[in-house]
Structure formats: structure tokens, C-alpha cells
C-alpha positions as CSV (number, residue, x, y, z in Angstrom):
1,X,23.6,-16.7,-154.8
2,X,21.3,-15.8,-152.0
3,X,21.2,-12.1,-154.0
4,X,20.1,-12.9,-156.7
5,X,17.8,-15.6,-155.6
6,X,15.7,-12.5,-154.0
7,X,15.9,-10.2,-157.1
8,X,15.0,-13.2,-159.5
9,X,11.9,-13.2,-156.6
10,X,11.4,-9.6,-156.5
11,X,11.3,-9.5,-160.3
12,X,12.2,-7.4,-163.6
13,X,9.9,-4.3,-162.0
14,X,12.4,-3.9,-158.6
15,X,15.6,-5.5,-159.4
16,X,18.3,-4.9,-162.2
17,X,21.2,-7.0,-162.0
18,X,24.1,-5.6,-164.0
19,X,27.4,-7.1,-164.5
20,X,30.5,-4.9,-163.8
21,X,31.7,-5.9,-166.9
22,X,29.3,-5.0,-169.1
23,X,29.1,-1.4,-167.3
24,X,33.0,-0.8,-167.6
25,X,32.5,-2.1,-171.5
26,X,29.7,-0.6,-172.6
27,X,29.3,2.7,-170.3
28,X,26.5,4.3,-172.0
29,X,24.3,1.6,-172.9
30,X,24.2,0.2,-169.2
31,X,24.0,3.3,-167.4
32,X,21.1,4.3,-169.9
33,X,19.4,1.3,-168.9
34,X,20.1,1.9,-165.3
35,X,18.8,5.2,-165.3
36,X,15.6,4.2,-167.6
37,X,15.0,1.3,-165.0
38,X,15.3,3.9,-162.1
39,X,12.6,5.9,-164.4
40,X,15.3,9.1,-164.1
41,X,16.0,11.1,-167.1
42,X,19.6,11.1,-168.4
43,X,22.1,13.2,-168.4
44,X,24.9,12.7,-170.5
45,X,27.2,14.0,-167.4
46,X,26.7,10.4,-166.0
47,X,29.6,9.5,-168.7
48,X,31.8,11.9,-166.5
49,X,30.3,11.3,-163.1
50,X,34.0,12.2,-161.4
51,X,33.8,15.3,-162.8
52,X,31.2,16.5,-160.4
53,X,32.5,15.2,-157.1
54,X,33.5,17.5,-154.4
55,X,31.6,20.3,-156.2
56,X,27.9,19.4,-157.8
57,X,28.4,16.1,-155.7
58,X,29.2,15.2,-152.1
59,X,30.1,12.1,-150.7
60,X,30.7,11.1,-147.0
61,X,34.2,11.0,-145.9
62,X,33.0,7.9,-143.5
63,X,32.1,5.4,-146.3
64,X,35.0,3.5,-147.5
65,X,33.8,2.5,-150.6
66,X,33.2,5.7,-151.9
67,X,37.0,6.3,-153.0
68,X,35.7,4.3,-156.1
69,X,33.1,7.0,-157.0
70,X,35.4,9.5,-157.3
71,X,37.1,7.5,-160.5
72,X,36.1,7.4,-163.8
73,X,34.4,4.0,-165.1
74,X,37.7,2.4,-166.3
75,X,38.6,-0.9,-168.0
76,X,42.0,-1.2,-166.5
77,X,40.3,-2.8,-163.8
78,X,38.7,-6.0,-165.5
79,X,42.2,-7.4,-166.4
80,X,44.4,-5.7,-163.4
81,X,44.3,-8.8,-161.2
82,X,45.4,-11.4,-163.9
83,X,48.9,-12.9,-162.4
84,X,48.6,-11.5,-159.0
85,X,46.8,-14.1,-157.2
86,X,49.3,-16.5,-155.7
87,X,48.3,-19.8,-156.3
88,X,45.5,-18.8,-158.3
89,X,44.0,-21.9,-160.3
90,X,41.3,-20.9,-163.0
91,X,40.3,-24.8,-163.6
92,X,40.2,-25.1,-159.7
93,X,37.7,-22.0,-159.0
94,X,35.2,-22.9,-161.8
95,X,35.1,-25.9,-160.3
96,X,34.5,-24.8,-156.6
97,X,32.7,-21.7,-157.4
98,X,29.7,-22.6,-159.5
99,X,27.9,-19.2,-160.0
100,X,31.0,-17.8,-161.9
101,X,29.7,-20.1,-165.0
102,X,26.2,-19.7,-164.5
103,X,26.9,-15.8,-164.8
104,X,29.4,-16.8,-167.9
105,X,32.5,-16.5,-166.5
């Protein structure tokens, strides 16, 4: 909450906030608009990022997220979860967890 109190703050000019959801669903429009907010020129190799790692791209060994970079922009992941979470109520987090509705979840 506290995130995106600052970029509402900041404004449109410094702060973009995309939704995993809508990157994973619609790749190319989102990451067009990422790299037009950025004020970068695209490059359709963007669609294919993982193509380029270890060779055009490097990435530190040390960072522990960066074993996500190195795979494609997948779908799979969005629904993955469903029926894993033990105990997992939907009516029970709406409830507790407020921002999940006020981002339209």
C-alpha cells in the first residue's frame, strides 16, 4: 500500500505501475509501454529476452531473483498456485487483504 501510495505521489511522469498479469497476458503491449515510459526504443528481442542471457546479457550469480530473468514471460504461472495453498480461503483473504480488490482481484 505504502508503494503505491508514493508512486500515486511521485506521479504518471516517474512511476508506472504494471500488473504482472497484464504483462504475462498481453506481453507486447505492456512491455511497449514500459519501454515508451522509460523513453527507450524497442526492440522486438524484448519478446524473447531469455534468449540473450549468458551471451548479449549478464546477470549476477549473487541476486537470487534473477533465476526468473532467465525464463520466458509465461502464463503457466498466473494459475500454478490454485489448490496448493493449504487452508487457503478466497472469501477469507478478500476480506483481510483489502488492496487485492482495489487492484481488481
Amino acid at each position: 500500500k505504502k508503494t503505491y501510495q508514493m508512486c500515486v505521489q511521485m506521479g504518471d511522469e516517474y512511476c508506472k505501475l504494471v500488473k504482472y498479469e497484464e504483462l504475462v497476458q498481453n506481453k507486447e503491449r505492456v512491455l511497449r509501454e514500459i519501454v515508451d515510459f522509460l523513453g527507450l526504443n524497442w526492440l522486438d528481442k524484448l519478446l524473447n529476452h531469455e534468449k540473450f542471457i549468458g551471451d548479449k546479457i549478464v546477470l549476477s550469480d549473487k541476486e537470487w531473483s534473477n533465476d526468473q530473468i532467465n525464463k520466458a514471460i509465461y502464463k503457466d504461472s498466473l494459475n500454478n498456485w490454485e489448490g496448493k495453498i493449504p487452508g487457503y480461503n478466497e472469501d477469507v483473504i478478500k476480506q483481510n487483504i483489502k488492496l487485492l480488490e482495489f487492484f481488481g482481484y
